[in-house]
C-alpha positions as CSV (number, residue, x, y, z in Angstrom):
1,X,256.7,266.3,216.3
2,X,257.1,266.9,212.5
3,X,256.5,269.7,210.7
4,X,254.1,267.3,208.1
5,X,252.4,265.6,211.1
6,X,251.7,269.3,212.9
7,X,250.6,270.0,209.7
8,X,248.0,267.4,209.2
9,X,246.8,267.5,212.6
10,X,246.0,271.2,212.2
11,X,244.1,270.4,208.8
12,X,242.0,268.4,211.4
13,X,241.1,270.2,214.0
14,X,241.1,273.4,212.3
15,X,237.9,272.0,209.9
16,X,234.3,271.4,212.1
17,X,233.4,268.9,208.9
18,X,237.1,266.8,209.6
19,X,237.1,267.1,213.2
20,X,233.6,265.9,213.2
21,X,235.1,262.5,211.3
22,X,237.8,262.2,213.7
23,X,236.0,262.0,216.5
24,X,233.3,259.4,215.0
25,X,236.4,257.6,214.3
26,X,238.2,258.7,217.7
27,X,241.8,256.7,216.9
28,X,243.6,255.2,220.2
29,X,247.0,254.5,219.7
30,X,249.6,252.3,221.2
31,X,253.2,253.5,221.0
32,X,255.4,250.7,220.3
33,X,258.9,252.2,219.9
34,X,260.5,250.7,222.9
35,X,259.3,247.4,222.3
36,X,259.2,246.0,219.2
37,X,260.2,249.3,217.9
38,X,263.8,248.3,219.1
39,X,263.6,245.3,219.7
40,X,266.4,243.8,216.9
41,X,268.7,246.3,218.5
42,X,271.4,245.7,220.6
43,X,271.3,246.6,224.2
44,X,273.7,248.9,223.7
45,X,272.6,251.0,221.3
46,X,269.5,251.5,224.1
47,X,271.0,252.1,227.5
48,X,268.5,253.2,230.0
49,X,269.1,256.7,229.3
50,X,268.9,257.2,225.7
51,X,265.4,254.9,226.7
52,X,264.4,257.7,229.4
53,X,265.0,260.4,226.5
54,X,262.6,258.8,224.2
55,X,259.9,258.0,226.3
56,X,259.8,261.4,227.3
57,X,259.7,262.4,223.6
58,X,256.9,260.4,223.2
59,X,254.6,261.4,226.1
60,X,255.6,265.1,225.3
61,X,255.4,265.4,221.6
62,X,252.8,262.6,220.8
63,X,251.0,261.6,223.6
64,X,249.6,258.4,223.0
65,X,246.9,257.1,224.7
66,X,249.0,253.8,225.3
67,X,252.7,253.1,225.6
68,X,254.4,249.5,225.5
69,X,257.8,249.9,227.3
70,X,259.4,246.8,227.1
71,X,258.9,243.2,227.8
72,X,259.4,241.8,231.1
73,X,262.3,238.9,229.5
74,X,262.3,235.0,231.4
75,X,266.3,235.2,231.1
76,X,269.0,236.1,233.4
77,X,271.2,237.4,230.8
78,X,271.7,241.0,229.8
79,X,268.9,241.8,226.9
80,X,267.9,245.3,225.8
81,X,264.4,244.6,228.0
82,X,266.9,244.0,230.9
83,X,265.4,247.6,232.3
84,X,262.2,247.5,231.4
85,X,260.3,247.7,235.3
86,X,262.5,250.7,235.8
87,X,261.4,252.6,232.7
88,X,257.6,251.3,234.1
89,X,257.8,253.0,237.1
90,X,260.0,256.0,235.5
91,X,257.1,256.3,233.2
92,X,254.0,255.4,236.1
93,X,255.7,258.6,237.3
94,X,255.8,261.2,234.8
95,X,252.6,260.7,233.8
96,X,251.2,260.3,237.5
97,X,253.1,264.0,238.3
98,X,251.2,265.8,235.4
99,X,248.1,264.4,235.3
100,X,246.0,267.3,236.0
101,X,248.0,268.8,232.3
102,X,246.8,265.4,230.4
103,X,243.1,265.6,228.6
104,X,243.6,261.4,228.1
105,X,246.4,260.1,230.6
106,X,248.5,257.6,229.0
107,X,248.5,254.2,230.2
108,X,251.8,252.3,230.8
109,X,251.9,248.4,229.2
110,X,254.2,245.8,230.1
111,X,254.6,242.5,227.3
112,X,254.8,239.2,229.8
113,X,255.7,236.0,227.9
114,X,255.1,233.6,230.8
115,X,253.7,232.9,234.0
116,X,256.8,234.3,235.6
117,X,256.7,237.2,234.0
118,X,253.3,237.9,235.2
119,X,254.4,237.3,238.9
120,X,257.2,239.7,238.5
121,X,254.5,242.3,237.0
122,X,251.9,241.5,239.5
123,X,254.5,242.1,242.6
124,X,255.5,245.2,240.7
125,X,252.0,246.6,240.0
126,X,252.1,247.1,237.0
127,X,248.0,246.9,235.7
128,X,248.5,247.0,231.8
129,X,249.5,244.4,230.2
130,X,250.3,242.0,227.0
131,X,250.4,238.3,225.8
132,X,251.0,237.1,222.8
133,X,249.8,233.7,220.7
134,X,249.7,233.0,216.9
135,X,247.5,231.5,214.1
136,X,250.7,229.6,212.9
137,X,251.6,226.4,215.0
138,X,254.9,226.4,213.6
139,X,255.1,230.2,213.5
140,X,254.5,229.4,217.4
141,X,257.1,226.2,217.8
142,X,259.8,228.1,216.0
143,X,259.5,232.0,217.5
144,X,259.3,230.6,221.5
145,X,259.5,226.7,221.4
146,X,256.0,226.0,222.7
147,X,253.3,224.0,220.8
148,X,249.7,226.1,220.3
149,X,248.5,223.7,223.2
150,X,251.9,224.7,225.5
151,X,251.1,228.5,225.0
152,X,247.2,228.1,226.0
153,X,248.3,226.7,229.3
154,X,250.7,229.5,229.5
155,X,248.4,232.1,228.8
156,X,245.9,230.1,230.8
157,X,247.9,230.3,234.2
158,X,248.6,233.8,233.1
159,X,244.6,234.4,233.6
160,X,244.4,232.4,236.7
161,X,247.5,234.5,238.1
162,X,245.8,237.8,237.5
163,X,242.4,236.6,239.0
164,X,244.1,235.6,242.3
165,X,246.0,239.0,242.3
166,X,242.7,240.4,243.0
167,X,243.9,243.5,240.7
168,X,242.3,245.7,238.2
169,X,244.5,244.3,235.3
170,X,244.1,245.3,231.2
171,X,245.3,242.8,229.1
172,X,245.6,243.1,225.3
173,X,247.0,239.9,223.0
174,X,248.2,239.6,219.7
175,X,248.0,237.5,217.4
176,X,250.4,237.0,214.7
177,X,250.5,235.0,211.4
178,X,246.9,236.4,210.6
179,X,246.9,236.0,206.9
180,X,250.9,235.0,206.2
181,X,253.3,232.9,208.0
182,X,257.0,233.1,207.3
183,X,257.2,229.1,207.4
184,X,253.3,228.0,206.3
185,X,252.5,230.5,203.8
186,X,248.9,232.0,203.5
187,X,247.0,231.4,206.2
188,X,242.8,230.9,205.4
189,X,240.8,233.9,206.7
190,X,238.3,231.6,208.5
191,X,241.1,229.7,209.9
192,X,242.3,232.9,211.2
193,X,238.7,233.9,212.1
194,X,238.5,230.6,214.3
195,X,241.5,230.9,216.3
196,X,240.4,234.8,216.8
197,X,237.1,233.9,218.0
198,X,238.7,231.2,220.3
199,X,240.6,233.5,222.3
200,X,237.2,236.1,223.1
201,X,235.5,233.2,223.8
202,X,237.6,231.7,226.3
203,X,240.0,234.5,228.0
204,X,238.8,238.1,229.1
205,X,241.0,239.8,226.5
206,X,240.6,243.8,227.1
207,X,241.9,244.1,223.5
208,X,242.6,241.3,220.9
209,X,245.4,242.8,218.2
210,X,245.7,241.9,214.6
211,X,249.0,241.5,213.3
212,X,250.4,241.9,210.4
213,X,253.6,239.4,210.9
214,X,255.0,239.7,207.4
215,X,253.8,242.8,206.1
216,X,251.9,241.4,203.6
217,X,248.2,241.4,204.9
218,X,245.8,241.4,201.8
219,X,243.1,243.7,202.1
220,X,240.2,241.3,201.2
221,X,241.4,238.6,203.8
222,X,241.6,241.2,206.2
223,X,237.7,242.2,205.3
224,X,236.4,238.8,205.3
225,X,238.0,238.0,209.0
226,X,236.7,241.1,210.2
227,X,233.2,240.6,209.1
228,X,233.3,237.3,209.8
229,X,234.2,238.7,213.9
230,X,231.2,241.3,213.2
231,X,228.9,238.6,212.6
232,X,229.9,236.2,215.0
233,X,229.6,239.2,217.7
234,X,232.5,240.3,218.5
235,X,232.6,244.0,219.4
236,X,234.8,245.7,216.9
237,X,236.0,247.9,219.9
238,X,238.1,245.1,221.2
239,X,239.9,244.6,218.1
240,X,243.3,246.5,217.0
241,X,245.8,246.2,214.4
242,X,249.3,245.7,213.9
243,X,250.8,246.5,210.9
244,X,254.1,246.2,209.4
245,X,255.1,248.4,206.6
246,X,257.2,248.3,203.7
247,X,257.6,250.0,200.1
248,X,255.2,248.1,198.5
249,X,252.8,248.0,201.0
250,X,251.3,251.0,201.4
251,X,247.9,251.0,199.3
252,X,247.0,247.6,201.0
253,X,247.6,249.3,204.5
254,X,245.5,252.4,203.2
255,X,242.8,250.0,202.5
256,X,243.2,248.1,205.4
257,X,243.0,251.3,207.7
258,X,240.0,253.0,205.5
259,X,238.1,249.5,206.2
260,X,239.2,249.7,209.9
261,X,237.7,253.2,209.9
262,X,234.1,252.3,208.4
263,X,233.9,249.2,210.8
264,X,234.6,251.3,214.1
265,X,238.1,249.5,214.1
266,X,239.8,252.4,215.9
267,X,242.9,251.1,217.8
268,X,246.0,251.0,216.4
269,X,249.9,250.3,217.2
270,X,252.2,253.3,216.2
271,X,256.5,253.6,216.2
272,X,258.7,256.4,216.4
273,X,260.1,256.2,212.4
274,X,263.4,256.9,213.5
275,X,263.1,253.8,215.4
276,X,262.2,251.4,213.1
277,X,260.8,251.6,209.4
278,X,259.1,248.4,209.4
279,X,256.1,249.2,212.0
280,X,253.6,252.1,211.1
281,X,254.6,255.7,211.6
282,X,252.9,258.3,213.0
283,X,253.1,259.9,210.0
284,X,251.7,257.1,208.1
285,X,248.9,256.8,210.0
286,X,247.9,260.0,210.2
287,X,248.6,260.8,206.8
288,X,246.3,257.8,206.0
289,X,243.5,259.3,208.9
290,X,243.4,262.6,207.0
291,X,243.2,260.9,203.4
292,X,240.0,259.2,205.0
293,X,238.7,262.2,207.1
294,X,239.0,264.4,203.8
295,X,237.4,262.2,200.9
């Protein structure tokens, strides 16, 4: 852990009047750093062991309440997710073996892209998992070759695989393309807001993720979809967010965050910096928290 991030967390939890904040705001966050957070690497830059190392980096230093570990990939061919069920059950482990020193035990998540995927998860028993659609319909054509109405099957049969399991699954989906797509452009808020409220209407979605595809999310957008989710009923507890950072970002993620804060928004995706600079830090974020926590 950082010598700034140790710092801000004692700022927190050494104040009664900011500890008090934090846990009205109680954050849950989602490691991403062997998922996306390397996932434009090559697979050799990540062998298993250099994965093994940073997994237990991040269970030890930062314990999350949630860590993605990879995706479980359709293709035969070598890909950096290639190990991903072994660093599942290397990571099922380590936290299983010290679970009487953990306040919160980390859960272990698993990304499936298809029905197959799911199979292969469901015969390895693994119980968290994630799917993933977008607002975009040529976001979604482009990125994994599937029409909108291809992918709802898909994440259909996904549903009707788990049922049948008979297991005590988590599932959390995100959404991409929520205000910007990389081929469309701006996408409308209540567009957005539609598609959202599709997918709690009609799957059993543990979690429903935000994200930020191009790192460009504008505040007010983001406001208007979420009140238009708060009005329509949908328990803010459900929702997360996935941003992407960049320089000239940072005061629309600040307001982003300070308005996920007041609306009881508190789950949020996180990456080792070293990692990747273009998902949020845990420096960011916290340094963001405690700008909140201490206005």
């Amino acid at each position: 852990m950082s010598l700034f991030l140790s710092y801000i967390r004692n700022q927190i939890t050494n104040c009664p009047r900011r500890t008090k904040i934090y846990n009205q705001i109680s954050p849950i966050l989602t490691d991403i750093s062997l998922s996306t957070g390397i996932s434009s690497h090559s697979p050799v830059q990540f062998p298993t062991k250099v994965k093994l190392s940073i997994l237990n980096r991040i269970i030890s230093q930062q314990n999350p309440r949630n860590i993605e570990v990879g995706v479980l990939a359709n293709s035969t061919n070598p890909t950096i997710f290639s190990d991903s069920i072994d660093i599942y059950k290397y990571a099922n482990r380590k936290i299983y073996n010290n679970i009487d020193k953990i306040p919160n035990p980390t859960s272990i998540y698993m990304s499936i892209p298809s029905g197959f995927a799911c199979k292969l998860a469901i015969d390895s028993n693994i119980t968290h998992l994630s799917v993933n659609t977008s607002i975009s319909a040529s976001f979604q054509e482009h990125y994994t070759m599937r029409t909108m109405t291809k992918n709802k099957m898909v994440l259909a049969k996904i549903d009707k695989l788990l049922l049948e399991s008979g297991k005590n699954t988590t599932i959390k989906l995100y959404i991409s393309c929520v205000n910007h797509c990389p081929i469309l452009g701006k996408i409308d808020p209540y567009a957005a807001f539609c598609e959202i409220a599709y997918y709690h209407i009609n799957h059993n979605y543990d979690e429903i993720c935000i994200t930020d595809t191009m790192g460009n999310m504008n505040p007010k957008d983001y406001e208007k979809i979420v009140r238009f989710l708060h009005l329509y009923g949908v328990p803010m507890s459900k929702i997360s967010l996935h941003l992407r950072v960049s320089n000239t970002n940072i005061g629309n993620i600040r307001q982003i965050l300070w308005h996920s804060f007041s609306m009881g928004i508190n789950k949020f995706d996180v990456c080792l910096s070293e990692l990747s600079s273009e998902n949020m830090s845990y420096e960011l974020f916290n340094q963001i928290l405690y700008e909140y926590i201490d206005m």
